[in-house]
C-alpha positions in Angstrom: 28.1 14.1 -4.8 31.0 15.0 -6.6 30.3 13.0 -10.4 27.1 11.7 -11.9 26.7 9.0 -14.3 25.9 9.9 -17.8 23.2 7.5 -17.7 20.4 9.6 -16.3 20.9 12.2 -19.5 20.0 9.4 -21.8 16.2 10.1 -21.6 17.0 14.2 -22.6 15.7 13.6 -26.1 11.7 13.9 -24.0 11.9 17.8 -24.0 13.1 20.7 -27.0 14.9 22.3 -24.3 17.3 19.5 -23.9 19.9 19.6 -26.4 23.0 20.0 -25.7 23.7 16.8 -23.8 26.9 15.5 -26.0 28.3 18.8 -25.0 29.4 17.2 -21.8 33.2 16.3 -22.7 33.9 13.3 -20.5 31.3 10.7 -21.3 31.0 8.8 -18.6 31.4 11.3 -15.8 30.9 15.4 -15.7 31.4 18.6 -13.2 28.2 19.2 -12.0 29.5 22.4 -11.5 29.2 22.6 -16.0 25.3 21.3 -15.3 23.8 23.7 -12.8 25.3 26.4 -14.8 23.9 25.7 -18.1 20.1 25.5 -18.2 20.2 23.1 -21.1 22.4 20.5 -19.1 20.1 21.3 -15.9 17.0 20.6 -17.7 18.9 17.4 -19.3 19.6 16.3 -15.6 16.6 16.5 -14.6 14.3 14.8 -17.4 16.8 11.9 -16.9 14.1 11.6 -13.6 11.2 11.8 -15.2 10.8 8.3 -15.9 10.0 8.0 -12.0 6.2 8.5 -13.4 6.0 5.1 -15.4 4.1 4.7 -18.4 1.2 2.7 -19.9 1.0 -0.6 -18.2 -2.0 -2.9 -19.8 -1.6 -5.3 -16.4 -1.8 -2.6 -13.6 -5.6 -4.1 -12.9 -4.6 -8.0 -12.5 -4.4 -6.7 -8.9 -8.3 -5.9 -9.0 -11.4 -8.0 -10.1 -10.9 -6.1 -13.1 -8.6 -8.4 -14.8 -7.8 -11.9 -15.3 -5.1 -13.6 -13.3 -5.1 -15.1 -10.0 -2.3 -12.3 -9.0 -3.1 -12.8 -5.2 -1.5 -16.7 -4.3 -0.4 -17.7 -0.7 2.5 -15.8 0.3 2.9 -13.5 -2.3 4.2 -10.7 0.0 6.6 -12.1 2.5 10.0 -10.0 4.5 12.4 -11.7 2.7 11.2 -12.0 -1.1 11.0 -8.6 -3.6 7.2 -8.4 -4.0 6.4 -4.8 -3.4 9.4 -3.7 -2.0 10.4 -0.2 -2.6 13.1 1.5 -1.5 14.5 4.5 -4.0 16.6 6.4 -1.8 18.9 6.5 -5.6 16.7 8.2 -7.0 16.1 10.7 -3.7 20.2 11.3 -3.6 19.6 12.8 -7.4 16.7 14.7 -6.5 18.4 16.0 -3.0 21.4 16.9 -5.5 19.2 18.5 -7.8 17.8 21.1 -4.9 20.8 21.9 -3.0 23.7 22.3 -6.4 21.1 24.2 -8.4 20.9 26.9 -5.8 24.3 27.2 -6.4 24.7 27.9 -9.9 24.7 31.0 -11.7 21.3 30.2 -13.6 18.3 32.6 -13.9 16.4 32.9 -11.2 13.4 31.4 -13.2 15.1 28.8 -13.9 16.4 27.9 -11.0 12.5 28.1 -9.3 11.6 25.8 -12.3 14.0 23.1 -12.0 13.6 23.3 -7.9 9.9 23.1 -8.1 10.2 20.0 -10.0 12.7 18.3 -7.7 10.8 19.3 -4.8 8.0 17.5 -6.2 9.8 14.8 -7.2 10.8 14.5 -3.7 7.2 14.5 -2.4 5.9 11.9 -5.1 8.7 9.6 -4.2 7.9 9.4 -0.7 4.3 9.7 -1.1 4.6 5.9 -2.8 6.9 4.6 -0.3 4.6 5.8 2.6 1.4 4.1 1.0 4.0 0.9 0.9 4.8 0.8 4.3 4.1 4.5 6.6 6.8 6.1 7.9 10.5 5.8 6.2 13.9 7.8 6.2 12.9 10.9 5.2 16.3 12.9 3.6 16.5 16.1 2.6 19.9 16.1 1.6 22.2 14.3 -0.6 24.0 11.7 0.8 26.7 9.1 -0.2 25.2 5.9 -1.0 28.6 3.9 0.2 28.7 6.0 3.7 29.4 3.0 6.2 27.6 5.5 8.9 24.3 6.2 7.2 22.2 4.5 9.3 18.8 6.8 9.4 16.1 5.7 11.5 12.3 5.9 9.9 10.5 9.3 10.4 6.6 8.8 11.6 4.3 8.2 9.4 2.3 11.7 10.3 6.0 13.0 10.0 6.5 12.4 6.6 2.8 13.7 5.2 3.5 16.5 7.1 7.2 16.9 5.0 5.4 15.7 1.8 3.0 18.2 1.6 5.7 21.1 3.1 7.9 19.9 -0.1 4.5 20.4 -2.7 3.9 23.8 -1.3 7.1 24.9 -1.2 7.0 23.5 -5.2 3.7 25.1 -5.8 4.9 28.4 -4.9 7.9 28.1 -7.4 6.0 26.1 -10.3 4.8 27.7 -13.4 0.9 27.6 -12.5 0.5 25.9 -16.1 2.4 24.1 -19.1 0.1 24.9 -21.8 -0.1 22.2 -24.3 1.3 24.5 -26.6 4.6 25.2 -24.7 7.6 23.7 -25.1 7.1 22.3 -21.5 4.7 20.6 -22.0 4.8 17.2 -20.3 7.0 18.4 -17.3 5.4 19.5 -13.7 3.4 22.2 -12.8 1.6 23.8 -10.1 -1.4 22.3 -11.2 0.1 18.9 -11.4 1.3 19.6 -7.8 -1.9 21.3 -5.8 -4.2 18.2 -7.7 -1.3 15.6 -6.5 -1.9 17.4 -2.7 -5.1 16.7 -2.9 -4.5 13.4 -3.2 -2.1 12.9 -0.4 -4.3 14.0 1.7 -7.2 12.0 0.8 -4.8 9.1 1.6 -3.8 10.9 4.9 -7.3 10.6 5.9 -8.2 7.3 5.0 -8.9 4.0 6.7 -5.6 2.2 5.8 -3.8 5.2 8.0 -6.9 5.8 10.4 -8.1 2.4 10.9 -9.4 3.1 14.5 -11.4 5.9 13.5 -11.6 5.7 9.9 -14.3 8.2 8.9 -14.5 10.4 11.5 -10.9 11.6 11.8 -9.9 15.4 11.0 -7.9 14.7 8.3 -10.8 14.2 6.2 -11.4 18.3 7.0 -7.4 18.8 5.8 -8.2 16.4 2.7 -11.6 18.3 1.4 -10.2 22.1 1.5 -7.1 20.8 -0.6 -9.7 19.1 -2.9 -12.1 21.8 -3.5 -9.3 24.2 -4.6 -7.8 21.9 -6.8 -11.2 21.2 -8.2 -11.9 25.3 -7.9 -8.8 26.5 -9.5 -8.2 24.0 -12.2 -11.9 24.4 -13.6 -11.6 28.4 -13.5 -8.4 27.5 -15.9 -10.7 25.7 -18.3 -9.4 21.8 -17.0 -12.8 20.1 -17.7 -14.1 16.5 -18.8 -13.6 15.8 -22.6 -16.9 15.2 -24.5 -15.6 11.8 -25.6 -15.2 9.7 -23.0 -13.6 7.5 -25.8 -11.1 10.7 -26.5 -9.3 11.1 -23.2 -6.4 10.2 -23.9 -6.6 9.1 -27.4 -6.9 13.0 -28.4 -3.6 14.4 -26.8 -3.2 17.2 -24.8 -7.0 18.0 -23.9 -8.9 19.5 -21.2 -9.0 16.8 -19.1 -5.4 16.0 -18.8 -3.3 17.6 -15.9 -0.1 15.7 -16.4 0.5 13.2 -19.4 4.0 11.4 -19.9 5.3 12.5 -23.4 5.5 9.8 -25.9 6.6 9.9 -29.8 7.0 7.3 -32.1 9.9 6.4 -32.8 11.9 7.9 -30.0 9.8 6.8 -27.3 6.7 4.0 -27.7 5.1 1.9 -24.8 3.1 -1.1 -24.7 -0.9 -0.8 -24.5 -2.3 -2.1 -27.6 0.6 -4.7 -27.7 -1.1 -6.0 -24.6 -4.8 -5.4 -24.8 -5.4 -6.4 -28.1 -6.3 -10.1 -29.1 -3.8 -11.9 -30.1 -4.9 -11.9 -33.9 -3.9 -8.7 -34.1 -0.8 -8.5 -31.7 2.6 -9.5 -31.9 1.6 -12.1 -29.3 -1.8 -13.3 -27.2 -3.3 -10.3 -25.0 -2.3 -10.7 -21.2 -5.0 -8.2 -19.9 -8.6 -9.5 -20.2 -11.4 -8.1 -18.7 -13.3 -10.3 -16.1 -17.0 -11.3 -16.1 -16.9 -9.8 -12.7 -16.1 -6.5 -13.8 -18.1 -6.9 -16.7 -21.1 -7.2 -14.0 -20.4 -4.1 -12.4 -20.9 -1.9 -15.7 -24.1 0.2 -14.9 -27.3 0.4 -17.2 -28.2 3.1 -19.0 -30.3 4.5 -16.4 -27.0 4.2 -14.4 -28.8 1.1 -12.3 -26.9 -2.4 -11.8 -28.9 -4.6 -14.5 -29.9 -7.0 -11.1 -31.3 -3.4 -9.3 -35.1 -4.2 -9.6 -36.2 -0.7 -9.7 -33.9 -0.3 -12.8 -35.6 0.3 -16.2 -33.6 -2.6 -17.6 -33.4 -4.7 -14.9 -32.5 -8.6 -15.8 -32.0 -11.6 -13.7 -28.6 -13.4 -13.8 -29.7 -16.0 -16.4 -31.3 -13.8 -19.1 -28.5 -11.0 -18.3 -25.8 -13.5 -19.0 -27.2 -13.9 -23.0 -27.8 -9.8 -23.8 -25.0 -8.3 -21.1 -24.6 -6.6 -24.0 -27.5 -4.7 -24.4 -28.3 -1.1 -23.0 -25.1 -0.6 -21.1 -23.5 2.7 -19.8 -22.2 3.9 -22.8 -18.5 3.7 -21.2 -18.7 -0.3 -21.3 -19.2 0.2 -25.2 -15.9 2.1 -25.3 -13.5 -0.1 -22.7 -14.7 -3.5 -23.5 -14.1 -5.7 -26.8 -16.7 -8.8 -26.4 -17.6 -11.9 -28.7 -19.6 -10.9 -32.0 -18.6 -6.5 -31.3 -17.7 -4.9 -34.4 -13.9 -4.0 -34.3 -12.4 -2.1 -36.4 -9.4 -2.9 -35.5 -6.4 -2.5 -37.8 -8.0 -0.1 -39.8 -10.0 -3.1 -40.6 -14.1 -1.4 -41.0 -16.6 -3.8 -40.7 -14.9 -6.4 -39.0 -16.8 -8.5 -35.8 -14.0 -9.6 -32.8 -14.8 -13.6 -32.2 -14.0 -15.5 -29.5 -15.5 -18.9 -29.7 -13.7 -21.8 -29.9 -13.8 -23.5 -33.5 -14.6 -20.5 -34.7 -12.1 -17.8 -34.0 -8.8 -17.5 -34.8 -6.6 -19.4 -32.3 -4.8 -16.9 -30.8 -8.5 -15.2 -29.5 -10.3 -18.5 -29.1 -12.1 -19.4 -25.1 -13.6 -21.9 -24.5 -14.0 -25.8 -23.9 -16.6 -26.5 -26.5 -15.8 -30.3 -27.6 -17.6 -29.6 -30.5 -14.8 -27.6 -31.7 -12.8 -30.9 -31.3 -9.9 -29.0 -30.7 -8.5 -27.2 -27.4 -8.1 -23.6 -26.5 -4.3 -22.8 -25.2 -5.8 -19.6 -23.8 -7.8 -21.2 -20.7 -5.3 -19.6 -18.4 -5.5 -16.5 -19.9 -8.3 -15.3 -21.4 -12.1 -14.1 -20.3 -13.7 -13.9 -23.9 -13.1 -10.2 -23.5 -11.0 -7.8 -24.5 -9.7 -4.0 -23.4 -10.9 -1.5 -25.9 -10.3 1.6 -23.9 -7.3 3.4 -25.4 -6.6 1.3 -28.1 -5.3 3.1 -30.9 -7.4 1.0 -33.5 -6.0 2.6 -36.8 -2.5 0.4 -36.4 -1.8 -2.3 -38.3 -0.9 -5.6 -36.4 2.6 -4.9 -37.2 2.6 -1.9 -36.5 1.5 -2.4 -32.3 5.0 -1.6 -30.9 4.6 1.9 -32.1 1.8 2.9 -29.7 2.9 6.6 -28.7 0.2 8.1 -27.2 0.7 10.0 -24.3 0.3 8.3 -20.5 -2.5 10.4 -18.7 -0.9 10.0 -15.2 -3.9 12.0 -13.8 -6.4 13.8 -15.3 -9.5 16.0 -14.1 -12.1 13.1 -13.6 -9.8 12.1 -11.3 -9.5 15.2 -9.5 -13.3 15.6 -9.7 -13.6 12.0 -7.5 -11.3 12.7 -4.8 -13.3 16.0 -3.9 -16.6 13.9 -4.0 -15.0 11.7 -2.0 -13.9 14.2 0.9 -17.1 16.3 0.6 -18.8 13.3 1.3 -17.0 12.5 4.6 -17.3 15.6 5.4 -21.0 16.4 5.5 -21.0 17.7 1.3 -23.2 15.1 0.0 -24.8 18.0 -2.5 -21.2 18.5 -4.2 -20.7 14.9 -4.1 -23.4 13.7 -5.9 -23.2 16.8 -8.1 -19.9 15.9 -9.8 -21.1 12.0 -10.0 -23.7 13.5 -11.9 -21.7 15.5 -14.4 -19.1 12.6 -14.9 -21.9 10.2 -15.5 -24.0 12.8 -17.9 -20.3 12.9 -19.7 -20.6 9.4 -19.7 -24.1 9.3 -22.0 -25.9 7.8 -18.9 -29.5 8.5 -18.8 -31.0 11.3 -16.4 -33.9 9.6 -15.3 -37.2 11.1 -13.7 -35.2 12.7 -11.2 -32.4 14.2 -12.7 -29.8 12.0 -10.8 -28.5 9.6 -13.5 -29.0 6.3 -11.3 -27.4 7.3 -8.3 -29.9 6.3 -5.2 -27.7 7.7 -2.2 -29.4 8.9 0.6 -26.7 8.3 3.3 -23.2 8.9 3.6 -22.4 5.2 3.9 -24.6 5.0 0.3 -22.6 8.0 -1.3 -19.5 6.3 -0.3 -20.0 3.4 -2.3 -21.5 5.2 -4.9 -18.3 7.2 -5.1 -15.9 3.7 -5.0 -18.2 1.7 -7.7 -17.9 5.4 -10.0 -13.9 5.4 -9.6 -14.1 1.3 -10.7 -15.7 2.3 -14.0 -14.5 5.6 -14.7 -11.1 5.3 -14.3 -10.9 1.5 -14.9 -7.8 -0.3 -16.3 -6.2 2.5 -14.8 -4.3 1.1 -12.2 -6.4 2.7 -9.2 -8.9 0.0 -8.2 -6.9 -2.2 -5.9 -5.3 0.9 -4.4 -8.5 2.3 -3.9 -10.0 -0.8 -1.9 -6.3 -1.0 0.0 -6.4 2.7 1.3 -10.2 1.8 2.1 -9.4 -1.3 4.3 -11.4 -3.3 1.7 -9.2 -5.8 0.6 -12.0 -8.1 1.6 -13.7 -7.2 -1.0 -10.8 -9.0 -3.2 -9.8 -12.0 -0.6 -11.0 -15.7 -1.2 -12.8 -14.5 -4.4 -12.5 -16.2 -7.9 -12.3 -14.8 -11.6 -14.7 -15.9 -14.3 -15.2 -15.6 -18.3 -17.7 -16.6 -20.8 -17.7 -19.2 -23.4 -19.5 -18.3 -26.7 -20.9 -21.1 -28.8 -22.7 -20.3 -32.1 -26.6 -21.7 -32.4 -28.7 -21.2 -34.9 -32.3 -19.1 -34.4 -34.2 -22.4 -33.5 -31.7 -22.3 -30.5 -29.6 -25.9 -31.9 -25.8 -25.2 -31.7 -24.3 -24.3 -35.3 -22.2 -27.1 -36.8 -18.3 -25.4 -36.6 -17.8 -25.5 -39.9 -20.7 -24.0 -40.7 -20.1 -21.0 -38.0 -16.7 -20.5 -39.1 -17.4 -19.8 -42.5 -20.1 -17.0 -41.0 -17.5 -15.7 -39.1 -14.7 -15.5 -41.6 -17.7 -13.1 -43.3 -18.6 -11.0 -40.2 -21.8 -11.9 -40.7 -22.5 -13.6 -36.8 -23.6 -10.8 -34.1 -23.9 -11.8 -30.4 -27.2 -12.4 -30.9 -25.9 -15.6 -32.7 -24.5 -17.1 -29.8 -24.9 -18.6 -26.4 -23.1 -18.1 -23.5 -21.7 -20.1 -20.3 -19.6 -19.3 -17.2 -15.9 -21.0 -16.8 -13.4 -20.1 -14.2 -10.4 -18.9 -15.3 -7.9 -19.5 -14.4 -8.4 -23.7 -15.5 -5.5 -24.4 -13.4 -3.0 -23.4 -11.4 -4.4 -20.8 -8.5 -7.5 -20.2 -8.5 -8.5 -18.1 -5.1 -7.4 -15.0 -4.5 -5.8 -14.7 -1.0 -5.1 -11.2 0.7 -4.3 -11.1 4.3 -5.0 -7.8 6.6 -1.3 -7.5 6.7 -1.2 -6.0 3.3 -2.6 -2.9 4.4 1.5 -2.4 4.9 4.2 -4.0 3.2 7.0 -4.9 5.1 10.4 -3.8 4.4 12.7 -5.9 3.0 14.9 -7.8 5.7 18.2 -7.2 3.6 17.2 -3.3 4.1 16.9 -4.0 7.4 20.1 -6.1 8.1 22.0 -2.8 6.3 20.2 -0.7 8.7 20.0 -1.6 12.5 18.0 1.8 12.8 15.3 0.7 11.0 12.4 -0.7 12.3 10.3 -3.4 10.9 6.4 -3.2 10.3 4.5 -4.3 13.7 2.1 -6.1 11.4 4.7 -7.7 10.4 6.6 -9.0 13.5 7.8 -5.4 14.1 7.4 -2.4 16.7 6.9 0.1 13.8 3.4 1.8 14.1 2.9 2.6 10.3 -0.4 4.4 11.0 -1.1 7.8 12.4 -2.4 6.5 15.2 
């Protein structure tokens, strides 16, 4: 690769060691000889990458039950279309660059471990995604030229390429810096923690269902997956990586315990959208397109950390009287993620203030419903839930003032960590240590202990641990992006098939029980002075129109590759699951 772009130095500005990018004399191309011997340019190179890792997203959960949106239709994923189609073997040729020119440059040693320790990564993560897209793929170690008639690589095996994956994140452990401290100018790029918690995960993946699907729980793997989870867990915790008090404060306090690798943002150089997504539309720059579901508004625990339908539950409720106080004794986390019809919302700086959702009474940008009281109609039907993210929401900006959300994307952080070893002790006969770290995350949570000192959980089996484990990653990390990916690598996208999403209407009533005249409730409203407790509430599906049944077929397990990928390539195979002779499993 004899010239690089100068388009993947334009993101240098993330890191204070990257500074002297317009040093580079020919603007649109360079010697990368001048780059791997000048640590600043090498640094520069290499945070031009670092968007690879994404950023907040307020949508990532429209593929769960935890969002509105019918994102599952007919069809969705077919060969020839671009749904979930992956295929960043661009981004590979820089890393591949990146390891073999560095080595050849006259840079520190140090250096040189650094920057090849955070390629190697690099390398791993990429693959990692394509192989929980579609198993085995082209797996190049070397740079090679994109416009090369004769490169025509054939897919590695799936086992091949975990087996390379986690060769390239020991091979990056043993040349990471163990730890960026928040307080070091590094901050925010890889380390070896970053890389022996991302192990663990690979290999929980390696020894799931989606790849095991003939012997899902009994397979080795799970053996491989719980010794990488137990030192991560092990070392990270001896280095003071713990859960924040706050469950409210993950991320909204930067840089804490919790967080083993954050993306870096900074108002005004580099923003995202969250708030500008979550928030009602009142106090947006446009109507929210992430709403919580009822469904998922269901699946919040108690405070003794019971579902409110458990019946030995200290606050159990039947559907009907649950549907008018859902409100009411909740794990304290549903207080902290979820905005709901009649919550005080201090939103905007604004103390004091009650979030309203009723149509006729809210503003019309937040309204939900199809009260014909109201005599007027929602334009949110499609939309909206009559609920509202909370979590993360950085409350103190004005409306205008939404596009400058800069806090820092927790890409993973030690709660995270803490799941996947619970998850592989308990597949591998651990149910003590698993139910031990649901306990401390739910004691961080504010759940109560009860009697027995186990904060709800009623697990006696591993089959009852297991979903224990799956419904604690839903809350815990929810909004998150993990949940569908969690039921996919589970083989439990039945779970998501031929369901339907649902919201609830608030209408204002008076204490006798009568509905409030609009008018009447409006001019309450405007005052904050209606709680929830002044309203009643109804199911509606949402969406109104349009698609209204989700539809996931087995076949998504694995993703095919695209068919113009494959007409480039006559070595690659296609998925057998889809009209292939690929096998992307390991077995």
């Amino acid at each position: 690769m004899k010239k690089i772009t100068l388009a993947i130095l334009l993101f240098a500005g993330t890191f204070a060691s990257c500074k002297r990018v317009l040093d580079i004399e020919d603007l649109k191309n360079y010697n990368p000889d001048q780059v791997w011997n000048d640590e600043n340019l090498a640094n520069a190179y290499m945070t031009g990458i670092y968007p690879m890792f994404g950023n907040w997203s307020p949508g990532l959960e429209q593929k769960s039950e935890q969002l509105a949106g019918i994102y599952w239709y007919a069809d969705r994923i077919t060969i020839s279309n671009g749904e979930f189609k992956i295929w960043p073997y661009d981004r590979i040729r820089l890393i591949n660059t990146a390891i073999q020119d560095v080595a050849k440059g006259s840079l520190k040693q140090e250096i040189k471990d650094a920057i090849t320790g955070q390629a190697l990564f690099m390398r791993a993560y990429t693959y990692f995604e394509m192989v929980t897209y579609y198993g085995g793929v082209p797996y190049i170690t070397v740079p090679q030229d994109k416009d090369d008639p004769n490169l025509a690589t054939p897919r590695n095996s799936t086992k091949e390429c975990f087996d390379l994956i986690i060769k390239d994140l020991d091979e990056a452990i043993a040349k990471l810096p163990k730890h960026n401290l928040p307080s070091s100018p590094d901050y925010g790029k890889i380390d070896g923690n970053f890389a022996l918690a991302f192990k663990a995960k690979v290999l929980l993946y390696k020894a799931s269902p989606q790849f095991n699907p003939a012997n899902p729980w009994g397979n080795a793997y799970w053996a491989e997956a719980y010794t990488a989870s137990k030192q991560a867990y092990d070392e990270l915790k001896a280095q003071g990586y713990k859960l924040v008090e706050d469950y409210s404060n993950i991320a909204l306090v930067e840089k804490g315990p919790e967080t083993v690798f954050a993306v870096v943002n900074q108002y005004p150089n580099k923003t995202t959208e969250w708030d500008n997504g979550v928030r009602p539309g009142s106090e947006s720059r446009g109507p929210a397109n992430s709403c919580p579901t009822w469904e998922f508004v269901k699946a919040f625990p108690m405070k003794d950390g019971k579902l409110y339908n458990d019946p030995s539950g200290l606050y159990y409720r039947s559907d009907a009287d649950f549907l008018q106080r859902y409100w009411e004794n909740r794990d304290p986390r549903f207080n902290k993620s979820i905005v709901w019809n009649g919550k005080e919302y201090p939103v905007s700086g604004k103390a004091g203030k009650r979030q309203y959702t009723a149509l006729g009474v809210a503003h019309e940008l937040d309204d939900f419903g199809v009260n014909p009281a109201a005599q007027t109609n929602s334009t949110n039907l499609n939309r909206y839930t009559g609920f509202f993210i909370l979590k993360n929401s950085l409350l103190r900006l004005k409306q205008a003032e939404v596009q400058q959300y800069d806090v820092d994307f927790v890409l993973m952080r030690f709660a995270e960590v803490m799941l996947n070893y619970a998850e592989t002790a308990n597949e591998t006969g651990h149910m003590a240590e698993a139910l031990a770290i649901l306990k401390e995350i739910r004691q961080r949570a504010g759940i109560e202990p009860g009697a027995d000192g186990n904060y709800g959980i009623a697990a006696a089996t591993r089959e009852e641990m297991r979903e224990a484990i799956l419904a604690e990653r839903n809350i815990e990390l929810c909004f998150e992006g993990q949940r569908f990916w969690d039921l996919r690598r589970l083989r439990m996208l039945n779970r998501l098939n031929g369901t339907t999403k649902t919201g609830v209407e608030a209408i204002a009533v008076r204490p006798d029980g009568t509905d409030m005249p609009i008018n009447e409730a409006r001019d309450q409203a405007n005052a904050y002075a209606l709680t929830e407790t002044n309203f009643k509430y109804s199911l509606l599906q949402i969406p109104r129109s349009g698609v209204q049944v989700s539809t996931l077929p087995d076949t998504y397990y694995f993703f095919p590759i695209q068919s113009d990928i494959l007409d480039r390539n006559p070595n690659l195979e296609q998925n057998a699951n889809w009209g292939g002779s690929f096998n992307p499993t390991l077995e």
